[in-house]
C-alpha positions in Angstrom: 60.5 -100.2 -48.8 62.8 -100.2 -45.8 62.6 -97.3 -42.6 65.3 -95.7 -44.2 64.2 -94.8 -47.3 60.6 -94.5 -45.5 61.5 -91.9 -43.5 64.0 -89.8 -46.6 60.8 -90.3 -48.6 58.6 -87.5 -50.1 55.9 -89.2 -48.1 57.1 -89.3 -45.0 57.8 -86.0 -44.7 54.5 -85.0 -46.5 53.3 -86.6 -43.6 55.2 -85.2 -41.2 54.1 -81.7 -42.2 50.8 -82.5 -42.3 51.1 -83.5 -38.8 52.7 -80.4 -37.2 50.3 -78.1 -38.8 47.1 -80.0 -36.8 49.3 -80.1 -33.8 50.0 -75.8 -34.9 46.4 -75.4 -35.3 45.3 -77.9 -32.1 47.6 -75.0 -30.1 46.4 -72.4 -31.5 42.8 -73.2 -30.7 43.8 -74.2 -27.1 45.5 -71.5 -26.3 42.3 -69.4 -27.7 39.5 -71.4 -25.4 41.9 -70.6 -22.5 42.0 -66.9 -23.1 38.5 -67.0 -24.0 37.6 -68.5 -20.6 40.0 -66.7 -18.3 38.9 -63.4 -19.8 42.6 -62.8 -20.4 43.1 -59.3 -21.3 39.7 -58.3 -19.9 41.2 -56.2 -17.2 39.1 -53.9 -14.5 40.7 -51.1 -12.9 40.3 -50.9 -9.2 38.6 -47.9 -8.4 39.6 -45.8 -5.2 37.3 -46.7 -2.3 39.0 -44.4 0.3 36.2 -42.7 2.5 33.2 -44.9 1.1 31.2 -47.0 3.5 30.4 -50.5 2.8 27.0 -49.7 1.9 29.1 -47.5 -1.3 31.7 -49.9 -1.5 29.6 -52.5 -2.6 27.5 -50.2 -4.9 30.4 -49.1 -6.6 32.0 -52.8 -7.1 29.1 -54.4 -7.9 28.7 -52.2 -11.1 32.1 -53.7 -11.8 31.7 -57.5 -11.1 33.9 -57.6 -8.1 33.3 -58.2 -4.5 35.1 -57.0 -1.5 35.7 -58.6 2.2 35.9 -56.1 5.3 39.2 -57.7 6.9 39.7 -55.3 9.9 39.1 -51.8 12.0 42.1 -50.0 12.6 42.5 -47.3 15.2 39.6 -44.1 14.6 41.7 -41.1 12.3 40.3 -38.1 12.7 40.8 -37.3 8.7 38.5 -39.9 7.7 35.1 -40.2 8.5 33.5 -43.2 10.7 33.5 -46.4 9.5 34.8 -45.6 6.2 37.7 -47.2 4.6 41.1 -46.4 5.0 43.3 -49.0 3.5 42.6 -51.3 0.7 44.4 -54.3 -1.4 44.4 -54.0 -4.2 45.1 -50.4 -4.1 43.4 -48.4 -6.2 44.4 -48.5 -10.0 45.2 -51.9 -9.8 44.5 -54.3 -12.8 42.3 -57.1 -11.6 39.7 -59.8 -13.5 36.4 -59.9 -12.9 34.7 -61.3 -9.9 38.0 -60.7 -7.8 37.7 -59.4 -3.8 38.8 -56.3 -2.3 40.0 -56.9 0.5 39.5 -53.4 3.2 39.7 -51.9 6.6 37.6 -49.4 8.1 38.2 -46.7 10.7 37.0 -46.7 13.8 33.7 -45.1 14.9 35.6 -43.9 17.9 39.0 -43.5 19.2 39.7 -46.3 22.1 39.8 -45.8 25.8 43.7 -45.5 26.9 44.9 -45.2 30.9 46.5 -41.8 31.8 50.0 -42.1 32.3 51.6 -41.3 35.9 53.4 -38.1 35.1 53.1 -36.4 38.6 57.1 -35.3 39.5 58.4 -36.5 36.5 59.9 -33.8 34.7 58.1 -32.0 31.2 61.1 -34.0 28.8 59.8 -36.9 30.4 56.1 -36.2 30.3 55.7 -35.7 26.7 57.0 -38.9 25.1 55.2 -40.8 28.2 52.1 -38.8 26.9 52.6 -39.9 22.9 53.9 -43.3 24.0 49.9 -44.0 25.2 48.5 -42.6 22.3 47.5 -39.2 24.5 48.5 -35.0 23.2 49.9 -32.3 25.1 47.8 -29.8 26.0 48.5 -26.0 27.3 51.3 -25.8 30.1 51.1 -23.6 33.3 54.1 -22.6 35.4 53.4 -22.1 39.3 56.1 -21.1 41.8 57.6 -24.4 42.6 60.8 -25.2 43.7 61.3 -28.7 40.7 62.0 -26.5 37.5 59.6 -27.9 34.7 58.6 -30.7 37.5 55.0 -32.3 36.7 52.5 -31.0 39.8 48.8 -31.9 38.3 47.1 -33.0 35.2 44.0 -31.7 33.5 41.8 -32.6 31.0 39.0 -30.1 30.0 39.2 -28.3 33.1 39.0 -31.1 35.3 42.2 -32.5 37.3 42.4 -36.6 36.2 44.7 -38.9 38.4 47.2 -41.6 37.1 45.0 -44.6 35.7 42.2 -42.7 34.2 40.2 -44.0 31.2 40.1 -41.4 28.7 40.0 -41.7 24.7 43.1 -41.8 22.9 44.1 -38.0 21.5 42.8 -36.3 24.2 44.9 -33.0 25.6 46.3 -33.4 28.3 47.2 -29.9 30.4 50.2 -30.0 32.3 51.0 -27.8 35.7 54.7 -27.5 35.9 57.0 -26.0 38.5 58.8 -23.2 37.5 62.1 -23.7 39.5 61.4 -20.4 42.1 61.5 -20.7 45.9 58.3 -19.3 47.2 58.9 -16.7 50.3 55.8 -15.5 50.9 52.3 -17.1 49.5 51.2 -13.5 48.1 54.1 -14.2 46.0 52.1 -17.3 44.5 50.3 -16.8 40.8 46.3 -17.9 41.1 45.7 -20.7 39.2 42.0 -21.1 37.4 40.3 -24.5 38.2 43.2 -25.5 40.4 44.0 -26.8 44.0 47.7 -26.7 43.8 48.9 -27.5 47.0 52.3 -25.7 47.1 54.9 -25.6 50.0 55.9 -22.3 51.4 59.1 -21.3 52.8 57.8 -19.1 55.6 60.3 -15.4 55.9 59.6 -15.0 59.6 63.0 -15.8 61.3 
């Protein structure tokens, strides 16, 4: 018989079915060990681990089969508790297989030390961003007669006057002592200030 009626013959193509349904079936079972193995499908949900220490963290995943890696501290909020975690990837509700890492971060036990900024004659627009810039709050304001209107004369922190270069922790209040743009005639004229040592020039009246 030649090829060509070999291959236009009821065998051949008897044949030729035969062997596309074990190479159909050989797929099909592949494709089924794989998805067996990778536990395709077999989705866990990522449960929210905002707040939890690590000692909860890995309670929680481990009830789960996944794992998690502490990958960083980020500066202390005061709207989470110490070491607890603020961010994680991936986020919560995320579909992950089993045995995957969570990767987190953790607040700070603390805030950090910052340097108090030099605000002394600078005016209050200028104090204020100088102040966020460092990480540091406003605080309360006082006004003493002073000829600079709204000019920076002292810093305080919890009733005690800090200099330029001070350690103090980050989100601290800072009170500011500003002029109030008034010539002093007379020093009886002068406001007491609590807690203070304003030194203040004064324009004498006598002639």
């Amino acid at each position: 018989m030649s090829f060509k009626k070999y291959i236009t013959s009821r065998v051949f193509l008897a044949q030729l079915l035969a062997a596309l349904a074990i190479m159909a079936v050989l797929a099909y079972l592949f494709f089924h060990w794989i998805t067996f193995i990778t536990n395709h499908g077999d989705e866990i949900t990522v449960p929210n681990l905002s707040k939890l220490n690590p000692e909860q963290v890995e309670e929680k995943l481990d009830e789960l089969d996944l794992d998690y890696q502490i990958i960083d501290t980020v500066d202390y909020r005061s709207d989470f508790p110490k070491l607890t975690v603020v961010e994680q990837e991936p986020t919560s509700g995320s579909k992950v297989k089993g045995g995957r890492t969570i990767y987190i971060k953790l607040n700070a036990s603390t805030f950090k030390m910052v340097s108090v900024p030099d605000l002394i004659e600078k005016t209050y627009r200028q104090a204020v961003p100088t102040l966020k810039a460092v990480g540091l709050q406003e605080g309360s304001i006082k006004y003493v007669p002073y000829l600079g209107k709204d000019m920076v004369l002292e810093m305080w922190i919890n009733g005690k006057k800090i200099k330029a270069g001070e350690k103090v922790l980050k989100n601290t209040k800072v009170d500011l002592v500003l002029g109030d743009g008034k010539v002093v005639f007379d020093e009886s004229q002068l406001d007491t200030v609590p807690n203070t040592e304003i030194q203040i020039d004064s324009i004498s009246n006598e002639q």
